[in-house]
C-alpha positions as CSV (number, residue, x, y, z in Angstrom):
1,X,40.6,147.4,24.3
2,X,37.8,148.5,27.2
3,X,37.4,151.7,28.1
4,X,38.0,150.5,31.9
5,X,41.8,149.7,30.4
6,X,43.9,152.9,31.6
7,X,45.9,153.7,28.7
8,X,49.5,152.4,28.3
9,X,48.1,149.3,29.6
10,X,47.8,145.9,28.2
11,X,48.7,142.5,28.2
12,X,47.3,140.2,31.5
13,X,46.7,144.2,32.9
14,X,44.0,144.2,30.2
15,X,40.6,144.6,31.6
16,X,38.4,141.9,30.3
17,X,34.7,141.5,31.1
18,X,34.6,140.8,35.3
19,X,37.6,139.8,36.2
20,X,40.1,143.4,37.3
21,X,43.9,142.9,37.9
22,X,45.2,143.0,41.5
23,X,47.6,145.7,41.9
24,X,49.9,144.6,45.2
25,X,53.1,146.5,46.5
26,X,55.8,144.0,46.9
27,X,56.5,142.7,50.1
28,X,59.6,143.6,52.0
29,X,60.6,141.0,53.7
30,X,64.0,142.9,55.3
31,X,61.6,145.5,57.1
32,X,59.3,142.5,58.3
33,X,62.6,141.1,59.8
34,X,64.2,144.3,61.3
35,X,60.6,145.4,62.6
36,X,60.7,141.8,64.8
37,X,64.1,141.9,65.5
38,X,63.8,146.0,67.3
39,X,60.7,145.2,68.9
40,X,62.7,142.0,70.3
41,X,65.2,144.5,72.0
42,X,62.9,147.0,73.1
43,X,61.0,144.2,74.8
44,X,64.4,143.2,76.6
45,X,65.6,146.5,77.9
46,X,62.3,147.4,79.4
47,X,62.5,143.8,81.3
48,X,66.3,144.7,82.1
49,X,65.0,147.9,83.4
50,X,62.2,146.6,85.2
51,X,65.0,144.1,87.1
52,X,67.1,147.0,87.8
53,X,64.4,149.3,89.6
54,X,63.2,146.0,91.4
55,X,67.0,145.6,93.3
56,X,67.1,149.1,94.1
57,X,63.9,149.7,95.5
58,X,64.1,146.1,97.1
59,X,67.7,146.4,98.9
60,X,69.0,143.9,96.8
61,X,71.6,146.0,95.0
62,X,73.3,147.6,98.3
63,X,72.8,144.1,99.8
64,X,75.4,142.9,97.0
65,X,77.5,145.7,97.4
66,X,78.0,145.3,100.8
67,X,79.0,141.9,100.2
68,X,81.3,142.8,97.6
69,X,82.9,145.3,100.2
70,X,83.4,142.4,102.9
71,X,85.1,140.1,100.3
72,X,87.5,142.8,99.6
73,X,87.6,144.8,103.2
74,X,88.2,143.7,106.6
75,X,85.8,144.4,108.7
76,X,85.3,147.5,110.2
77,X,83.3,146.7,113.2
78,X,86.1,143.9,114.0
79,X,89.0,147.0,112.7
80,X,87.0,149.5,115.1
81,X,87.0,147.5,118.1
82,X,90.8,145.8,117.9
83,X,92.4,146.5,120.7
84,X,95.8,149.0,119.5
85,X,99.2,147.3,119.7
86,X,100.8,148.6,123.1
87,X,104.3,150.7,122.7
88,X,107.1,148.9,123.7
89,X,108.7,149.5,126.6
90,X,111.5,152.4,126.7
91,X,115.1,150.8,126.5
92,X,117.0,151.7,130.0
93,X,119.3,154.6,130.0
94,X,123.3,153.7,129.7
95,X,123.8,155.5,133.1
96,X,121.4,153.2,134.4
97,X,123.8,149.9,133.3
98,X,126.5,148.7,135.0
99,X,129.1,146.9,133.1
100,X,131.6,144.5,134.0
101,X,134.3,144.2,131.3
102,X,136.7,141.5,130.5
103,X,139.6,140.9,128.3
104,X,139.2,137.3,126.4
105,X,142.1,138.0,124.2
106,X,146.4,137.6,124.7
107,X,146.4,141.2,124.1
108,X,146.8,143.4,127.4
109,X,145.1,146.7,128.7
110,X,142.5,146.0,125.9
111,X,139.9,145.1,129.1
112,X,140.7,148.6,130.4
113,X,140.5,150.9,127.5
114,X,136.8,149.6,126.3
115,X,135.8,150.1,129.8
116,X,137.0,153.7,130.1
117,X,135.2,154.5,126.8
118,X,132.5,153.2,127.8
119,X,132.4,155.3,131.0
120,X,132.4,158.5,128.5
121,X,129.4,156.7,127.0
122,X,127.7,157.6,130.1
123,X,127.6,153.5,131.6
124,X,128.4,152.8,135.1
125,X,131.4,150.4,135.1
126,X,131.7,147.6,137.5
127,X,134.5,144.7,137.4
128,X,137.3,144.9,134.8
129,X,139.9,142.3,134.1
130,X,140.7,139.3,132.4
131,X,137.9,137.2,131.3
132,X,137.1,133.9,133.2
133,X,138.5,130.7,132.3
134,X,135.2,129.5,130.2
135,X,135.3,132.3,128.1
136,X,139.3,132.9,128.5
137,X,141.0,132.6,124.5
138,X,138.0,130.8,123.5
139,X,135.9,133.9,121.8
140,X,136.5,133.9,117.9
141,X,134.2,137.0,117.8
142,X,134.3,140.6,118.6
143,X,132.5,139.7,122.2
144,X,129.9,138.4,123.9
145,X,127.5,140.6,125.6
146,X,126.0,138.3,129.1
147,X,123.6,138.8,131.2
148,X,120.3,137.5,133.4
149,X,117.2,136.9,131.5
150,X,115.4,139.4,132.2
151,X,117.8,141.7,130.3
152,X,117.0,140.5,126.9
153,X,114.6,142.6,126.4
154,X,116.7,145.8,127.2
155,X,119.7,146.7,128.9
156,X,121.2,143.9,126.6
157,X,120.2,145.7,123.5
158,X,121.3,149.0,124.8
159,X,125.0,147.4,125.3
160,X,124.5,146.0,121.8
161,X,124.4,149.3,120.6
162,X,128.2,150.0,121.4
163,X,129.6,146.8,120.3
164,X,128.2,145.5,116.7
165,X,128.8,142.0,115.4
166,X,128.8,141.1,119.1
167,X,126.6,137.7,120.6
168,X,124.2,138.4,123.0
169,X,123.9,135.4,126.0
170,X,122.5,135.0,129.3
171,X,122.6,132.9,132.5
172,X,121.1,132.7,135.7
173,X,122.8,135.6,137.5
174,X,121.2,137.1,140.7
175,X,122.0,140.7,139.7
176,X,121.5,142.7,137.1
177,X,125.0,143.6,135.8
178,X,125.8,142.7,132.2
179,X,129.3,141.5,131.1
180,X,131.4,142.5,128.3
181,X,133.2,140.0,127.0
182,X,136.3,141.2,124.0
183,X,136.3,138.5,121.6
184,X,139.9,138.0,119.1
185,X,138.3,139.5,116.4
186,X,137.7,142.6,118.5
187,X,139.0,146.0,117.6
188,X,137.3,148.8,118.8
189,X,133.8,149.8,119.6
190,X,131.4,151.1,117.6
191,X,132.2,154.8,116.6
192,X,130.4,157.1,118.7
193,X,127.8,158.6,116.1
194,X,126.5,155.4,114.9
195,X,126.1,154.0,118.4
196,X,124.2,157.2,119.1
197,X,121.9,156.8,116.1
198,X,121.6,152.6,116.8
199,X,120.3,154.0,120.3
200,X,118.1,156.6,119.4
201,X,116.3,154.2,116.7
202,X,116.0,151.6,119.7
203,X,114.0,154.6,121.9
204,X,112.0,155.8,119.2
205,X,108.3,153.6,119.6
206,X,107.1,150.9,116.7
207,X,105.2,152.9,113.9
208,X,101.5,151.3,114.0
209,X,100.5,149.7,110.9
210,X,98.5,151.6,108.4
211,X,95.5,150.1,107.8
212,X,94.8,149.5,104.1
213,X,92.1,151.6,101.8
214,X,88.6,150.3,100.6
């Protein structure tokens, strides 16, 4: 054995002559991999990043926001500048009403006692009798509230209040009396507290839609 052999050596580490033995560390082929594989992702981040500072200091980022907020809000220029719904116009006062009350049924004095509780109502009461002949018997319901056209809106609906169940008609009257017509199913009017609260809800103004939240 040479001297150059360090002891507990032998076999092909046996140094012989010129030629030494090559003492390598195995290769790691794992860390090679991992090494390649994080440097990959640290290369992607930093571009992500780079992207990401690019928008923001661009304007493209609040650009796609705000288009994201259109998609999903109306707009509030267009919301700003609507013009607000108008309130309707405030239903006529009873006292201000006069009307004419007829009796469509066989039964008698029914003409009269509607028209006397309506005066403690607080309505003006015109004609009462028996109902004309094209209404005479021929009203299955509990009446027919008539008037001119331009009552629809209105006084008609403030009679309504007093007589539920009842048909609401109009015709080409000059004045501006309404007609209450008892029907065969009629029995009495409506009870005094409920017509008050059906009159108050038709005073009070339409609640204005709540516009929704962004």
């Amino acid at each position: 054995m040479s001297m150059l052999t360090p002891p507990g050596m032998g076999g092909k580490y046996r140094i012989k002559g010129d030629r030494y033995p090559r003492m390598r560390r195995p290769r790691h082929r794992r860390r090679i991999i991992l090494s390649i594989v994080t440097g990959a992702c640290v290369l992607g981040l930093a571009g992500w990043g780079t992207l990401q500072l690019i928008d923001v200091f661009g304007g493209q980022g609040s650009t796609a926001q705000a288009a994201q907020d259109t998609r999903h809000c109306p707009d509030s220029a267009a919301a700003g500048h609507a013009k607000a719904t108008p309130p309707a116009a405030k239903p006529p006062a009873p006292a201000s009403l006069t009307i004419n009350v007829y009796n469509a049924t066989p039964r008698s004095g029914l003409a009269k006692r509607t028209a006397d509780e309506l005066q403690k109502r607080g309505f003006k009461i015109g004609k009462v009798g028996n109902a004309p002949a094209a209404y005479d018997k021929k009203v299955p319901g509990t009446g027919i509230l008539l008037g001119p056209k331009a009552a629809t809106a209105g006084p008609l609906k403030v009679l309504a209040t007093q007589l539920a169940g009842a048909q609401l008609k109009t015709d080409d009257r000059k004045g501006a009396d309404l007609d209450l017509i008892i029907g065969g199913a009629f029995q009495e009017l409506t009870a005094p507290q409920d017509a008050a609260k059906a009159l108050a809800l038709l005073s009070r103004p339409a609640q204005a839609p709540v516009p929704a939240k962004c």
